[in-house]
C-alpha positions as CSV (number, residue, x, y, z in Angstrom):
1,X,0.0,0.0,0.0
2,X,1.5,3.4,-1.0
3,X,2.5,6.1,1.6
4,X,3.0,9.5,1.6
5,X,5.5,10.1,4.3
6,X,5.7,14.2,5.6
7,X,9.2,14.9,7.3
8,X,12.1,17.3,7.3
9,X,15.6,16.1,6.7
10,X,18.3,18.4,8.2
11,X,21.3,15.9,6.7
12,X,20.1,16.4,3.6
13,X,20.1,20.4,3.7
14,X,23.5,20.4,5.5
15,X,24.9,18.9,2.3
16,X,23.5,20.7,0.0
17,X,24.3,24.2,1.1
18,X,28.1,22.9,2.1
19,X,28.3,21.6,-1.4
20,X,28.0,25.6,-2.1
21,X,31.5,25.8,-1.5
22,X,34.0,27.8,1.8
23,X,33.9,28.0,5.4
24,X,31.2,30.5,4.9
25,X,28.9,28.7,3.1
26,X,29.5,25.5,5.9
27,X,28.8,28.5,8.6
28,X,25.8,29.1,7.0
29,X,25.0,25.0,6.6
30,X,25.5,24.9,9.9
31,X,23.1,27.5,11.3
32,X,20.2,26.4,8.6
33,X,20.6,23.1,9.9
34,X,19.8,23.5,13.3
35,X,16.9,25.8,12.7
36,X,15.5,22.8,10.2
37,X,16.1,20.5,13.3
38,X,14.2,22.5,15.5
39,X,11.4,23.1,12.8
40,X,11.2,19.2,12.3
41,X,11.3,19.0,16.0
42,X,8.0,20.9,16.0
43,X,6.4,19.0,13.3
44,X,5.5,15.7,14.0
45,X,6.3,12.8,11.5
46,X,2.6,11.5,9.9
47,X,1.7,9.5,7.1
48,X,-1.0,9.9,4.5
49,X,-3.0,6.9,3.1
50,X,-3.3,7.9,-0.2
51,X,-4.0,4.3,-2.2
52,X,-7.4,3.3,-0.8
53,X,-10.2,3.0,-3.2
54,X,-12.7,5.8,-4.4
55,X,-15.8,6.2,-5.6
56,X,-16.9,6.3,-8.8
57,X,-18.9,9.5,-9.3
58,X,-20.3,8.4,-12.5
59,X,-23.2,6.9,-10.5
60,X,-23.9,10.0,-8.8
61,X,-26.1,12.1,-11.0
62,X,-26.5,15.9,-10.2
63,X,-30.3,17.0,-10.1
64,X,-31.5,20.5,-11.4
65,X,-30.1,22.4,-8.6
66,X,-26.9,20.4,-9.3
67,X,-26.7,18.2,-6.1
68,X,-25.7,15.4,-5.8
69,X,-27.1,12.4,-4.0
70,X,-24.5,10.5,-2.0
71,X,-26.3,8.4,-0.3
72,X,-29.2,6.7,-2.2
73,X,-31.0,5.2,0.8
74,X,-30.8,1.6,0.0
75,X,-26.9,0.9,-0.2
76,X,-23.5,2.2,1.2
77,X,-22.6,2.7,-2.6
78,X,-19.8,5.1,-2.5
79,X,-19.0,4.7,1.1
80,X,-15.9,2.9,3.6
81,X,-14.8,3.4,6.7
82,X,-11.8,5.5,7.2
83,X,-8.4,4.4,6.7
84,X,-9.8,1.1,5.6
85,X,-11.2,-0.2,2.1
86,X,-14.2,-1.5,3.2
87,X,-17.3,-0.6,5.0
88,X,-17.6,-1.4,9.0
89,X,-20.0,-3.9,9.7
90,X,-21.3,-1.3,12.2
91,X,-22.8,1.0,9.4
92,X,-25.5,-0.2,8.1
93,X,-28.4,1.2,6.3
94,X,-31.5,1.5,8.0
95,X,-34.9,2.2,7.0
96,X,-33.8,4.3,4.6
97,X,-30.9,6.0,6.8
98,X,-27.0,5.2,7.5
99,X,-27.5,4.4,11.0
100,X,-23.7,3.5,13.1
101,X,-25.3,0.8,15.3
102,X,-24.1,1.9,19.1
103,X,-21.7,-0.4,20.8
104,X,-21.6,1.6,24.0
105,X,-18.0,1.5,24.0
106,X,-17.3,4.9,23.6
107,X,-15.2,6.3,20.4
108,X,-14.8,3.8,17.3
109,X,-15.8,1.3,20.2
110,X,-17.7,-1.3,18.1
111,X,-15.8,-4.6,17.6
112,X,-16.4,-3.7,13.6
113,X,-16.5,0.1,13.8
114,X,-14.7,3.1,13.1
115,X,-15.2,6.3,11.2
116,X,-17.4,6.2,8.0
117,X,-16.5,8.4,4.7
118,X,-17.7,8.8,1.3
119,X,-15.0,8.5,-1.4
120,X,-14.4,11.5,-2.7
121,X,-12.6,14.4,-2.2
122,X,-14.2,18.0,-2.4
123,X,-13.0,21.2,-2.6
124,X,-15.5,24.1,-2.5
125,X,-19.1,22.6,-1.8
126,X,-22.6,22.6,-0.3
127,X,-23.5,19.5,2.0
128,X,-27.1,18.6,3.2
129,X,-28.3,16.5,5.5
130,X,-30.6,15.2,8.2
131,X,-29.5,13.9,11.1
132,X,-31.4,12.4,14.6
133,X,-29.8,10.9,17.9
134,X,-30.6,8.0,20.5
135,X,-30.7,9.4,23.9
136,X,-27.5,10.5,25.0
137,X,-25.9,10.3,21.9
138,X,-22.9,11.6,20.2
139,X,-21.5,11.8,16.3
140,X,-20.4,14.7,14.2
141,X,-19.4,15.2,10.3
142,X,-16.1,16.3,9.4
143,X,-15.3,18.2,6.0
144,X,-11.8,18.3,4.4
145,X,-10.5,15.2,6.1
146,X,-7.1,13.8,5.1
147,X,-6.8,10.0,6.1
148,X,-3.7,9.9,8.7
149,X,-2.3,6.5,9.2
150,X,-3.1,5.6,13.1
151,X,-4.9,8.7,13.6
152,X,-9.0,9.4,13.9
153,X,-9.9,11.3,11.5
154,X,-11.0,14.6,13.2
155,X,-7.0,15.0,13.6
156,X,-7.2,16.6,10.4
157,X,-10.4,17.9,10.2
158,X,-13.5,20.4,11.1
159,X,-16.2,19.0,13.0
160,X,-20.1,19.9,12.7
161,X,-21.2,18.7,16.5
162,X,-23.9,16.1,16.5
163,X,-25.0,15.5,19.9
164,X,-28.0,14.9,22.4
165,X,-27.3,18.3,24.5
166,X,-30.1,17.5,26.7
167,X,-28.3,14.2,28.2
168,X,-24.8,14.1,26.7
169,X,-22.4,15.5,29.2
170,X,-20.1,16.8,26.4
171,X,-23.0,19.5,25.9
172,X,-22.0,21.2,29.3
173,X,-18.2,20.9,28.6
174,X,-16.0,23.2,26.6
175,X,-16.9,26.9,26.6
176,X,-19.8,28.7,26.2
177,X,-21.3,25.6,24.2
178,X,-19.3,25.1,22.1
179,X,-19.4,21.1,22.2
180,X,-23.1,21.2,21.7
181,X,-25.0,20.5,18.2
182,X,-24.0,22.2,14.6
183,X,-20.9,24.1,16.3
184,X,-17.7,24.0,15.3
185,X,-16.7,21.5,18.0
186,X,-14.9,23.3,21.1
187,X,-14.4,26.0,19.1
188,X,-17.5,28.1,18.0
189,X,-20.6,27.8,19.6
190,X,-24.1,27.5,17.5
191,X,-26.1,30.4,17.7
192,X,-28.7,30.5,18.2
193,X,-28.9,26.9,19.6
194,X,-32.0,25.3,17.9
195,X,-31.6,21.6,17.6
196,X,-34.5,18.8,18.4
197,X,-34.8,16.9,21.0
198,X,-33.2,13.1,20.9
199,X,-35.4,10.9,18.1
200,X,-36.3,14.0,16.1
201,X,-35.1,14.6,12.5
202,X,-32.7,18.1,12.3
203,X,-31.6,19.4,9.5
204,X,-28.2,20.1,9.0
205,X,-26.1,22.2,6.0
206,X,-22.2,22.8,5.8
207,X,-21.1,25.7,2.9
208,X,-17.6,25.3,2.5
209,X,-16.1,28.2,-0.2
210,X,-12.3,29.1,-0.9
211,X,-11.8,29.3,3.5
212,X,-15.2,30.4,4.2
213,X,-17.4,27.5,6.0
214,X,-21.3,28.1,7.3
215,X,-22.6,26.2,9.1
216,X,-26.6,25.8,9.5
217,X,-29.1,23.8,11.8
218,X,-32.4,23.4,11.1
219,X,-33.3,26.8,8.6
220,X,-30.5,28.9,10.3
221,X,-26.9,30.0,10.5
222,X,-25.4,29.1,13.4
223,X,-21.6,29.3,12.7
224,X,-19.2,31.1,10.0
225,X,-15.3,30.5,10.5
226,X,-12.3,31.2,7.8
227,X,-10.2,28.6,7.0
228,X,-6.6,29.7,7.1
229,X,-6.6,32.7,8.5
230,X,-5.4,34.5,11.4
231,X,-8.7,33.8,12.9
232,X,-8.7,30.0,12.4
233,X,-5.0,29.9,14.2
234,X,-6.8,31.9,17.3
235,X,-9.4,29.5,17.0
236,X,-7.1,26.3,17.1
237,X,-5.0,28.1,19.8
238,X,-7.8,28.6,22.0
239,X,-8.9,24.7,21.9
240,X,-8.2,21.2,22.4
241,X,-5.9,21.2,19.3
242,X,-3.6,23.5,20.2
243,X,0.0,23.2,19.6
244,X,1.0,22.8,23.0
245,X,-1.4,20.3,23.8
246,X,-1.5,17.9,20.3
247,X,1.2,19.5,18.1
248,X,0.1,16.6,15.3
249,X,-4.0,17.7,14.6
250,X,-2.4,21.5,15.0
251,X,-0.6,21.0,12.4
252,X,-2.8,19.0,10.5
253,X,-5.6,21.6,11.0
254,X,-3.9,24.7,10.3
255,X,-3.2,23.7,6.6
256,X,-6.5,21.2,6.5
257,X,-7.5,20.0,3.1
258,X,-4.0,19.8,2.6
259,X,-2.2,21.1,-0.2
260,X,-5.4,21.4,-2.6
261,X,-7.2,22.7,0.2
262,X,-10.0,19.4,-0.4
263,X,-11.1,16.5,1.6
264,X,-13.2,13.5,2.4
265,X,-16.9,14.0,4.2
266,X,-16.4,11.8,7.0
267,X,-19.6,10.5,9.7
268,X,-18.2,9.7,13.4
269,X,-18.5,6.8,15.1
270,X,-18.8,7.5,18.5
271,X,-20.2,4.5,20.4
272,X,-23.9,5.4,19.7
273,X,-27.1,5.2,18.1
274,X,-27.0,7.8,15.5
275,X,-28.9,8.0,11.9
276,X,-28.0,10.1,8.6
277,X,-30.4,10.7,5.4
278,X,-31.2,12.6,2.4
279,X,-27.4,13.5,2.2
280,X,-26.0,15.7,-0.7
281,X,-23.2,17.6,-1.8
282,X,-23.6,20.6,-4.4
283,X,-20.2,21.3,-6.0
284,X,-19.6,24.7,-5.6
285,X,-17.4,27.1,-9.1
């Protein structure tokens, strides 16, 4: 399976400015070396899986509007779990929704579990969907995600909550609610806070345009962030992802959607009973 390893190598910098010749130009070798050192120091060592399968979007036909249906109702066509080529046996589809059947064992608990994602990468877009919860539940959907090896997937990537925040104790963590539904988890808080109560349908909407994301809960906008921006590195400062506290997702998330600035949609597993329908993604010029 192909790799794509991210590192610095200071040996191989050293020698290619002393090649350039005088005690100088070693000096110089020298000094550039130790500051790449200290850079690779502060950049952990991660590697991309870039081999596994995708979808083929030939059997996803664009409607009037020009979405996209990725997720028919009856089958996982298009789908796998992360970081894996397959689908968990913990997805399935049910009555006419992707439901992750709860194992009660807490974060990509299930014996067959794990993170679900559909194929395909996006880059600017528009992504509908409906989402309910079991009592006391917890999920989220994640845009832009890069597939780390070893790693969950929201190392790399933006979360819209999904959450009970009537009897999930994450809903009374974090600050100012910012753990609770359709925020940008422990970062922004949804505003106004309008979800429905556990067992109820919500509506949820992501827009996602050249570093501008919007996120919406049931008719309203709740959220709006910039994506590489002075703002987002407050943001990530300010949070769980910091660079003090888990230099590897702060790096991931400051340049997220990697180099092309696109990424995977991604559906949590989180040890509960959670459902997903009508799902679809409007490709955004």
């Amino acid at each position: 399976m192909k790799k794509t390893v991210f590192f610095l190598s200071a040996a191989a910098m050293v020698c290619l400015m002393a090649s350039c010749g005088g005690k100088k130009a070693d000096d110089s070798a020298k000094v550039a070396a130790a500051d790449t050192v200290a850079a690779a120091s502060a950049v952990p060592e991660y590697k991309l899986m870039d081999s596994l399968p995708l979808a083929d979007m030939s059997k996803f036909k664009k409607d009037k509007d020009g979405k996209i249906a990725i997720f028919d109702g009856k089958t996982l066509e298009g789908w796998r779990g992360y970081d894996r080529a397959d689908v968990p046996a913990a997805w399935i589809v049910d009555n006419g929704a992707i439901h992750i059947k709860g194992s009660g064992q807490g974060e990509a608990g299930a014996k067959d579990g794990g993170d679900l994602l559909f194929a395909h990468k996006f880059k600017d877009f528009e992504l509908e969907f409906e989402w309910k919860v079991d009592k006391g539940a917890n999920s989220g959907v994640f845009i832009l995600v890069q597939e780390v090896e070893g790693q969950p997937s929201y190392i790399s990537a933006p979360e819209y909550q999904v959450l009970d925040n009537v009897n999930h104790p994450d809903a009374k963590l974090g600050k100012d609610g910012d753990r609770q539904s359709a925020s940008l988890y422990d970062m922004i808080p949804a505003k106004p806070q309008n979800s429905k109560p556990y067992g109820q349908w919500n509506k949820g909407k992501i827009m996602c345009y050249k570093g501008t994301v919007v996120y919406s809960q049931n008719g309203e906008n709740v959220v709006e962030y910039h994506l590489w921006t002075q703002q987002w590195k407050e943001l990530l400062d300010n949070s769980k992802f910091s660079k003090d506290k888990w230099p590897l997702a702060y790096e991931l998330l400051m340049n997220c959607g990697g180099p092309n600035k696109e990424g995977f949609i991604a559906l949590q597993d989180h040890g509960d009973n959670v459902w997903y329908r009508n799902i679809t993604v409007k490709e955004l010029d």
